[in-house]
C-alpha positions as CSV (number, residue, x, y, z in Angstrom):
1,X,10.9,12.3,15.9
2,X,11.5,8.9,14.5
3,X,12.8,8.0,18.0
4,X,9.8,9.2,19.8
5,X,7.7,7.5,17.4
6,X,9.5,4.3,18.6
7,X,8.9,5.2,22.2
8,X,5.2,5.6,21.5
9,X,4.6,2.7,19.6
10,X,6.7,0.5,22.4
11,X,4.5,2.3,25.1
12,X,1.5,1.3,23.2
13,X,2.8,-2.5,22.3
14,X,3.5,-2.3,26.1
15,X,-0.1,-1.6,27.2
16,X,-1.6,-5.2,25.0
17,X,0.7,-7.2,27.1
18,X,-0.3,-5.9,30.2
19,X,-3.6,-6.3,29.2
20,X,-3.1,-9.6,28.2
21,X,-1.3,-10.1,31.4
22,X,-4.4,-9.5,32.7
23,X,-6.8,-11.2,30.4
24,X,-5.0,-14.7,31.3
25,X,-4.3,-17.5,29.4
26,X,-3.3,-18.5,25.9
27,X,0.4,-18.0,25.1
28,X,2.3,-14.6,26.6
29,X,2.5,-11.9,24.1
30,X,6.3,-12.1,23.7
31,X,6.5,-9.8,20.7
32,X,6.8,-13.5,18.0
33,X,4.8,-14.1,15.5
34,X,3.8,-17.6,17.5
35,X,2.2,-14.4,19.9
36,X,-0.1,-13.5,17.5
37,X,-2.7,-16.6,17.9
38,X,-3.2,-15.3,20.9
39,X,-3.4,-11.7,19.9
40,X,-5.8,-12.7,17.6
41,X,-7.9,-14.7,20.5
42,X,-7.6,-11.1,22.4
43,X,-9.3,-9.4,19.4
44,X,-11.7,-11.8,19.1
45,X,-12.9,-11.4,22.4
46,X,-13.1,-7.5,22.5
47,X,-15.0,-7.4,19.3
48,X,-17.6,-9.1,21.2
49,X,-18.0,-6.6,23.4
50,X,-16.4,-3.4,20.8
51,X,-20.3,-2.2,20.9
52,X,-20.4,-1.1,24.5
53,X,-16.7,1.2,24.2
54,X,-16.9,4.8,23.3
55,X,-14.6,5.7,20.2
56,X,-12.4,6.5,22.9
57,X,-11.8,3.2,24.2
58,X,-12.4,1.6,20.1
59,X,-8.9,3.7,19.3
60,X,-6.9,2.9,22.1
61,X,-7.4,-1.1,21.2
62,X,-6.8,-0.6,17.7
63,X,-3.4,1.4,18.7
64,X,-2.3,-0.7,21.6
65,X,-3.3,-4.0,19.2
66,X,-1.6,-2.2,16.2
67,X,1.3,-1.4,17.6
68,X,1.9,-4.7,19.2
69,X,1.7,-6.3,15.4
70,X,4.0,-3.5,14.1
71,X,6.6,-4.2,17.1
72,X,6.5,-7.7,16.7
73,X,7.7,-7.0,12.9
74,X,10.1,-4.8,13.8
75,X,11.5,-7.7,16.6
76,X,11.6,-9.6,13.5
77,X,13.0,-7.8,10.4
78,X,14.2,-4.7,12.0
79,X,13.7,-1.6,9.8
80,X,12.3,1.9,11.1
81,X,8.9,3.6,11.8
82,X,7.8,6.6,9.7
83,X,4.2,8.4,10.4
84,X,1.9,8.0,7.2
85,X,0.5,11.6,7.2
86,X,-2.7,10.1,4.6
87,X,-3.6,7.6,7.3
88,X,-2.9,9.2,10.5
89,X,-0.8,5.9,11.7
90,X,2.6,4.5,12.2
91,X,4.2,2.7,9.5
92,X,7.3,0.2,9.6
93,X,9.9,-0.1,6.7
94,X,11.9,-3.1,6.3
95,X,14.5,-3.7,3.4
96,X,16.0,-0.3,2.6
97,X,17.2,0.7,0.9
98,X,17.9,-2.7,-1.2
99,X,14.2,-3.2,-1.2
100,X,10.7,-1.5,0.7
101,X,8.3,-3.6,2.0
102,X,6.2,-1.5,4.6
103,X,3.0,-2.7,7.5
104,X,0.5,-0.4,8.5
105,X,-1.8,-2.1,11.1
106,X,-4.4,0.2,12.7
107,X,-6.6,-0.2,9.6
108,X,-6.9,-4.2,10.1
109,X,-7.3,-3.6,13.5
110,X,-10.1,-1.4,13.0
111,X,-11.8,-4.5,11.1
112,X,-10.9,-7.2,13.2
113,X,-12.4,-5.2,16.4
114,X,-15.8,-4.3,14.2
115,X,-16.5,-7.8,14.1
116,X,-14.8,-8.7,11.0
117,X,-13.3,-12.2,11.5
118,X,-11.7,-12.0,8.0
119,X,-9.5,-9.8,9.2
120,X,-7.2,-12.7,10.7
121,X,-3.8,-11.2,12.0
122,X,-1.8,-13.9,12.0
123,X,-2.7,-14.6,8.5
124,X,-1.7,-10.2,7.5
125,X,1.1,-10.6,9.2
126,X,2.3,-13.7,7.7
127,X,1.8,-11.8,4.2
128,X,4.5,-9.3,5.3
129,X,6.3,-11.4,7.0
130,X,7.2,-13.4,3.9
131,X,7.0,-10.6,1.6
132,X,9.8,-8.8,3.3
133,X,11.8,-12.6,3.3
134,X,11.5,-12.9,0.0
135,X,11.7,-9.3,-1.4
136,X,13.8,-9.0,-4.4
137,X,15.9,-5.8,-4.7
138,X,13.8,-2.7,-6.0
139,X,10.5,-4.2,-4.8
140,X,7.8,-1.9,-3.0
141,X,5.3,-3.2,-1.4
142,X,3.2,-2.2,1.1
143,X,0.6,-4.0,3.8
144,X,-2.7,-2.2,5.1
């Protein structure tokens, strides 16, 4: 399972660079956290026009966008997907087992395409990023 949830989230990481292929302009998506300003440009944009996609189209973005964030942490700190049953989405694990420090994106993403400009991905993922740098043995944290 866990490798088929890999597959599935690469597939949908794969689908944001394409689209961003696409889209044209600002830096390529290369799966680096330097990718993400332009991710977050990307997300900008289709919250613009989120209002005229069915709920469809809405979930696609927020899985292909989430799972680009989730494979660019995995690029970075390795670790292993797991499938949070209470959320119905992907999460990665980094540390284990000396520590746990865990991302779950489609929920941000669900923000950040409604509009919500708070919802700044390079600033969440720069919270995990150094959490799970600077995790101490035995911590647990976890980013939604």
């Amino acid at each position: 399972m866990a490798e088929d949830l890999a597959a599935s989230i690469a597939r949908s990481a794969a689908k944001l660079v394409a689209l961003s292929r696409q889209r044209g302009g600002g830096a390529p998506l290369d799966f680096t956290p330097a990718s993400l300003e332009t991710v977050e440009e990307m997300a900008g944009e289709a919250a613009h026009w989120a209002t005229e996609l069915t709920p469809a189209e809405i979930t696609g973005l927020v899985q292909d966008f989430g799972c680009y964030l989730l494979e660019v942490g995995r690029a970075e700190f390795g670790g292993a997907y797991l499938w949070h049953e209470a959320r119905d989405q992907p999460v990665l694990v980094v540390g284990e087992p000396a520590f746990h420090v865990a991302l779950m994106t489609w929920d941000k993403l669900r923000g950040r395409l409604g509009g919500d400009a708070a919802d700044n991905l390079p600033f969440f993922y720069a919270g995990f990023a150094e959490r799970a740098r600077q995790a101490a043995p035995g911590t647990r944290a976890l980013y939604v």
